[in-house]
C-alpha positions as CSV (number, residue, x, y, z in Angstrom):
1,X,3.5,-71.3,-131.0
2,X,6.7,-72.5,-132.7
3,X,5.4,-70.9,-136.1
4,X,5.3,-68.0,-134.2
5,X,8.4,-68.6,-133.0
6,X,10.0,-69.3,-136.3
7,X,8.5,-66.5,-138.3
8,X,10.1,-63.9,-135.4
9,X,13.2,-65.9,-135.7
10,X,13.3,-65.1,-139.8
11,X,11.9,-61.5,-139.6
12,X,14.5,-60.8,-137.1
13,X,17.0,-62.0,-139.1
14,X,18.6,-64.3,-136.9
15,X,18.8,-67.3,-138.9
16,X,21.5,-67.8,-141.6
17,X,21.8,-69.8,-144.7
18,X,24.9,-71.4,-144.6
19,X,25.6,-72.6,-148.5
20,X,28.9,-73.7,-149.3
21,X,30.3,-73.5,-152.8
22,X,32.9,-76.2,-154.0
23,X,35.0,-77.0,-157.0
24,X,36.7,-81.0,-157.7
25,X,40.0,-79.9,-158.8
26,X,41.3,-83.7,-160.5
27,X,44.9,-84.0,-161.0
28,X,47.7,-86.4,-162.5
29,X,50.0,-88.3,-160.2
30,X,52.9,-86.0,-161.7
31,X,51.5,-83.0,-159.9
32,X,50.6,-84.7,-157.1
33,X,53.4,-82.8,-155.0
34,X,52.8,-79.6,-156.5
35,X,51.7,-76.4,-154.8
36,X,47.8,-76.2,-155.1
37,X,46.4,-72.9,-156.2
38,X,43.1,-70.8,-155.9
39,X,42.6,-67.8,-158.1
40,X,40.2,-65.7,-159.7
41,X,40.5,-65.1,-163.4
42,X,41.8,-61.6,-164.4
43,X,42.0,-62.4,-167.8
44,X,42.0,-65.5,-170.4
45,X,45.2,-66.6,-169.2
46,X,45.7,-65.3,-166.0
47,X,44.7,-65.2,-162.2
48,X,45.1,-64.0,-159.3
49,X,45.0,-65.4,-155.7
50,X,47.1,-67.6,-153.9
51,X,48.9,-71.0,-153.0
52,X,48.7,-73.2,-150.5
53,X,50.8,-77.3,-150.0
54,X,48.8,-80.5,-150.1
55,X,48.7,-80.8,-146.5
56,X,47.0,-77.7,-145.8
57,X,43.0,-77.9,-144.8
58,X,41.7,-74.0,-144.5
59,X,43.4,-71.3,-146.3
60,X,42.8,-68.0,-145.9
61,X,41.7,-67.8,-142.8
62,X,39.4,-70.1,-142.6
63,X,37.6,-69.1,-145.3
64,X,38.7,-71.4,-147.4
65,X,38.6,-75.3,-147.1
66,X,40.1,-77.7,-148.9
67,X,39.6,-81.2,-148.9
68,X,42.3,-84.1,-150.7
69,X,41.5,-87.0,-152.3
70,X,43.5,-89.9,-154.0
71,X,43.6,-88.1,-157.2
72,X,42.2,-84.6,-156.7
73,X,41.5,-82.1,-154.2
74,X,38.2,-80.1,-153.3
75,X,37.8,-76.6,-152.6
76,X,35.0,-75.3,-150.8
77,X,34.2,-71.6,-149.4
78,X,31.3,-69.8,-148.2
79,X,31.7,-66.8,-150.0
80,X,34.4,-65.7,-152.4
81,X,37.2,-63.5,-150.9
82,X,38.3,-62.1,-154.6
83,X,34.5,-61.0,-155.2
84,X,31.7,-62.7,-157.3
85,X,33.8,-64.5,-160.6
86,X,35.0,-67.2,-162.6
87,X,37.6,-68.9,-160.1
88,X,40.4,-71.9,-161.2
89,X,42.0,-74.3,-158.8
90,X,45.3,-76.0,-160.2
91,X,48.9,-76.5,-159.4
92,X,51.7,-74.6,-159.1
93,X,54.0,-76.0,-162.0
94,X,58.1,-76.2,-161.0
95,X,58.5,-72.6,-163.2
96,X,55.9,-70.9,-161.5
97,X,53.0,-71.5,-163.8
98,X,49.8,-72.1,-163.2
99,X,48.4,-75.7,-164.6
100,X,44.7,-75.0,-164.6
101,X,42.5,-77.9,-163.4
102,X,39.0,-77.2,-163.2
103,X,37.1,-73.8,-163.2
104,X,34.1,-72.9,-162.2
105,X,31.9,-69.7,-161.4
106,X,31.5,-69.0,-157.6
107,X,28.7,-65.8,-156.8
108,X,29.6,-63.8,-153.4
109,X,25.7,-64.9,-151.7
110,X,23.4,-67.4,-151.7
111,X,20.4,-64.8,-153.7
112,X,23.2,-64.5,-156.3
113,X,23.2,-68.1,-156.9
114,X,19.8,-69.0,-156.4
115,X,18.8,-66.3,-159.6
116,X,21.2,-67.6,-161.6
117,X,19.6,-71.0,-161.2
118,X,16.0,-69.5,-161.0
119,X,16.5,-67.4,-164.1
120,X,17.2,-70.1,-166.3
121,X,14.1,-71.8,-165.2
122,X,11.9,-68.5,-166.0
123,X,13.1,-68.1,-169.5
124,X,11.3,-70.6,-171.1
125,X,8.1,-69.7,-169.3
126,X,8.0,-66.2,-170.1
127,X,7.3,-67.2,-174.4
128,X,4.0,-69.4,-173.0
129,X,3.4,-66.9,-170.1
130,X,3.0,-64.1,-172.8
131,X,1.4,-66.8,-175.1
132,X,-1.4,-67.6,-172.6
133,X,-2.4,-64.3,-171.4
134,X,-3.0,-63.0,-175.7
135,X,-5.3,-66.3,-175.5
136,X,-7.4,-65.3,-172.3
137,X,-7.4,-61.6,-173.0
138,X,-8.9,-62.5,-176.5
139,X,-11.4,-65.0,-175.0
140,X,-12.4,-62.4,-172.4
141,X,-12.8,-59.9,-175.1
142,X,-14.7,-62.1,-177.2
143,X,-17.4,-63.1,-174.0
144,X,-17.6,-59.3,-172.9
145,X,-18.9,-58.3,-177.0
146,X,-21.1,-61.3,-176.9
147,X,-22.4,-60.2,-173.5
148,X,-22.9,-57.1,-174.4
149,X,-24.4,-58.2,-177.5
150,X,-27.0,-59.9,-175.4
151,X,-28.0,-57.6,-173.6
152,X,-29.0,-54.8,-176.1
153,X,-31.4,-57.4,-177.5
154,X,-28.9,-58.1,-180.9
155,X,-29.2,-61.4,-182.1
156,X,-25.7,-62.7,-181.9
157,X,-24.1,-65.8,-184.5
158,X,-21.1,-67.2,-185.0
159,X,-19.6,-65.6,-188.8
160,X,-18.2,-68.1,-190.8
161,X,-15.2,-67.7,-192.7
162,X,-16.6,-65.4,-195.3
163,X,-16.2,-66.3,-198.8
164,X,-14.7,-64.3,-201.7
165,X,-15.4,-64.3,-204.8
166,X,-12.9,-63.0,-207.4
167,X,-14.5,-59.8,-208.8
168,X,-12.4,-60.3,-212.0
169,X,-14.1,-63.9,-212.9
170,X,-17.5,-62.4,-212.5
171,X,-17.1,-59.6,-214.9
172,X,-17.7,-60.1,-218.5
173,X,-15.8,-58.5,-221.3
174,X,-16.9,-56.4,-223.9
């Protein structure tokens, strides 16, 4: 009865992965009263999203929450408010510049992540994958000649490598 249950529960979709994704953002004492900032990466050297004090534990809205540590702070979010991309968390320098402290690649749903795992664990099987079936299909071809081999009454042996014979050596001259 509670499989049953369960397997209603997940059809109907009324369970919900909750996966949270979280970057370590380590930092020198110096900055330790800086601004911290979360962005997404717009380009090599730039980004875009916003900054928040030290003392601060969910930023926008809730979505975002960040936890501090003697010498770093952690971000963590359930899904990315900028969209699916590479995402930096750093401090806000005293000229407005952002010090980049750690980066990392944050995917806007838990499928997203999970392929992007999953395909790196497929790519090396696909080479033996494709390896292995060529070796079965060429052992089923070789039972189904032999079979059939059998069964029209043809007496059926194993070829050996044949052997050549240079045509030129066994020629004489005139």
């Amino acid at each position: 009865m509670h499989l049953l249950s369960l397997l209603l529960l997940l059809t109907a979709g009324a369970c919900e992965v909750v996966y949270w994704q979280k970057l370590t953002c380590p930092y020198e004492g110096k900055h330790e009263r800086l601004l911290r900032v979360w962005c997404r990466q717009s380009s090599a050297d730039c980004c875009h999203g916003l900054a928040f004090s030290q003392r601060q534990h969910s930023v926008d809205g809730g979505h975002l929450k960040v936890t501090q540590g003697s010498d770093s702070f952690t971000v963590a979010l359930l899904q990315p408010s900028h969209g699916e991309g590479l995402y930096w968390c750093g401090v806000l320098s005293t000229n407005n510049t952002v010090i980049k402290l750690a980066e990392g690649y944050f995917h806007s749903s838990l499928a997203a992540y999970i392929w992007s795992l999953t395909r790196w664990i497929l790519l090396p099987l696909l080479p033996m994958a494709t390896i292995f079936a060529t070796l079965y299909s060429r052992a089923i071809t070789k039972h189904t000649l032999t079979k059939a081999a059998e069964e029209r009454g043809d007496d059926v042996t194993e070829l050996a490598d044949p052997q050549y014979e240079n045509a030129a050596s066994s020629c004489q001259l005139e």
